[in-house]
N, C-alpha and C positions, 0 to 999 in steps of 0.2 A: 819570414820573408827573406830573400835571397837577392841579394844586389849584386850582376855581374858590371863589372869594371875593369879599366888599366889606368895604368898610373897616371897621373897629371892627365888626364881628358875631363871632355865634361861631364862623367860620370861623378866627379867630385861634389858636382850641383844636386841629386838627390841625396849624398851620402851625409853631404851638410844638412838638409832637411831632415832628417834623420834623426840624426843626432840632435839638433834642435827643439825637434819634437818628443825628444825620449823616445822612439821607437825600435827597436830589439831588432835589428836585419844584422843578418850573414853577409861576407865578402866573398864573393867568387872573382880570383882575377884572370883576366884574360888575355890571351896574347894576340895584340890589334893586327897583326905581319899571318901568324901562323892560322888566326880564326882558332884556335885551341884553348880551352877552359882549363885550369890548373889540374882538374882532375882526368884530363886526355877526351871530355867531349866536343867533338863538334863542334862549333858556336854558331853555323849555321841552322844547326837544328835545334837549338834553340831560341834565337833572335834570326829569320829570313832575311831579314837588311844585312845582318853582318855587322853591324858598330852595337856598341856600348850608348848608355846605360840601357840595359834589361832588368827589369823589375819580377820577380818570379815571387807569387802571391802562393797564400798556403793552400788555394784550392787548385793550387797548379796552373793557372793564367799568369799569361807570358804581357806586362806590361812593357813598353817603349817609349822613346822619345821623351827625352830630358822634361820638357816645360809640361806633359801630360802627368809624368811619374811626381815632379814634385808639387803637384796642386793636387793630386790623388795622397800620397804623405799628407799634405799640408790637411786636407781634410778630414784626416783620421781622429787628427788632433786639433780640434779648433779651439783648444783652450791656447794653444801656444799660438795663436795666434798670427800664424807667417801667413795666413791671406784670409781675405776679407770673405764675407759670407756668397754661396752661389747666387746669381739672381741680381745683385749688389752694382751699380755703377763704378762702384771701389771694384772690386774684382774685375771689369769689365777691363779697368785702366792700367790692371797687374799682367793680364792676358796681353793686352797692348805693348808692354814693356818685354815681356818675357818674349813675344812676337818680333820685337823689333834688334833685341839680343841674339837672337837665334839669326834670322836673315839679315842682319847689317854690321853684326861684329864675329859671330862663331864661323859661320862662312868664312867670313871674308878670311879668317885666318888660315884655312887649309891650303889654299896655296903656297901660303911661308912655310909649310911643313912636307911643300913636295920638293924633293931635290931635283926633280925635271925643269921644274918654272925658274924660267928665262928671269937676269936680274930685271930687265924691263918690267915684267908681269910681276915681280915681286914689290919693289917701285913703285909701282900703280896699286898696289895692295896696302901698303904702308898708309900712303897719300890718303887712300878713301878712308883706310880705319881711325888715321885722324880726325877728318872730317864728320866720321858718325859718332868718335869718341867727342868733340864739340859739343853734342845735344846733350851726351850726357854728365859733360861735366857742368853746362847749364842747368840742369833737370835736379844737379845735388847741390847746386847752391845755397847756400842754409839751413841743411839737410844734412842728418849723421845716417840716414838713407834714403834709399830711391822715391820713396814714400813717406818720409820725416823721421821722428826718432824709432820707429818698431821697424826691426829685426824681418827679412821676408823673405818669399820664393826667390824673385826676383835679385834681391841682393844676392843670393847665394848664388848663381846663376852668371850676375854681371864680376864676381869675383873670380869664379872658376874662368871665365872664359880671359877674362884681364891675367892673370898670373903667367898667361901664355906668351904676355908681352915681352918678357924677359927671355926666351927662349930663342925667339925673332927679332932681336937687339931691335925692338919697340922703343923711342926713348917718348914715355908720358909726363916727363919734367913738365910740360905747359898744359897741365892737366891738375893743377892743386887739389881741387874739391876730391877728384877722381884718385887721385896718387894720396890721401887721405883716409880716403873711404878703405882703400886695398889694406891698409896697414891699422884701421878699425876691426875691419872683420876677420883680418888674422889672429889679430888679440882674441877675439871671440873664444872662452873655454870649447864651446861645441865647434867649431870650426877647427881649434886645436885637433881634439878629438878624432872628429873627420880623419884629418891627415894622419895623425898618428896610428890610426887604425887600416888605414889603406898602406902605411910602413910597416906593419907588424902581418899582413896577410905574408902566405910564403910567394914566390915566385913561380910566376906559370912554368 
């Protein structure tokens, strides 16, 4: 399998599963400005939306969208465990979280990454990501994760899209459980990994 990516996006969230799982995928990186894949294809034609993460399966099916690709990962390998069984009320409540990651913090952050948006709209971006980071610094209270102590989709997911916080002078100082959590799953040898392997692909 073949993981297209670019650096520091949330393609980081399958590539963590990934590696989690022990699962053998390739990096294809990608340049998010030009649409061009390291190797001078298109990226259009391979992913229609145009963003990252694309999951390219060995029977040639083109998977998308971050929270689809790492519950498809996660299933391959249900000995490791990063989500609960289909069917499961547990799973029901990973879908919910990885749901509410996707629409109330990964969003919200694309404005801070447009050099168009007015400081006003940036402002108002800051203020809400506060406010939805709230829930989840409630949600990890006595929790070494989103879901108690096992390692999961989700986690990998609420990390990748957190590390962006630093880019958009984010300050999560009033965030303990949260500013905790981020510097748990860095430790993480597979999360090491992750990164270091998205460092070693060459440049688009």
């Amino acid at each position: 399998m073949k993981l297209y990516y670019s650096p520091s996006a949330c393609s980081m969230s399958p590539n963590i599963v990934a590696h989690e799982a022990g699962i053998p995928i390739s990096l294809e990186k990608v340049d998010g400005r030009a649409k061009k894949t390291h190797d001078g294809r298109d990226f259009w034609t391979i992913n229609p939306k145009g963003y990252v993460p694309a999951l390219e399966l060995d029977n040639g099916e083109i998977l998308t969208e971050g929270p689809a690709i790492v519950q498809y990962l996660a299933d391959l390998k249900p000995d490791a465990k990063l989500l609960p069984p289909a069917g499961t009320f547990e799973r029901t409540r990973v879908q919910e979280m990885l749901g509410y990651i996707n629409s109330e913090l990964h969003k919200t952050y694309s404005p801070l990454f447009d050099p168009s948006a007015t400081p006003e709209v940036k402002a108002e971006r800051i203020t809400y990501l506060k406010k939805r980071y709230g829930y989840v610094e409630k949600h990890l209270d006595g929790k070494s994760y989103l879901f108690g102590e096992q390692f999961g989709v989700a986690d990998a997911y609420l990390f990748t899209v957190t590390t962006w916080a630093k880019f958009v002078k984010l300050d999560l100082s009033e965030f303990p459980n949260l500013t905790a959590f981020q510097a748990r799953v860095a430790a993480r040898p597979a999360v090491q990994a992750a990164m270091a392997a998205e460092r070693a692909t060459p440049s688009a």
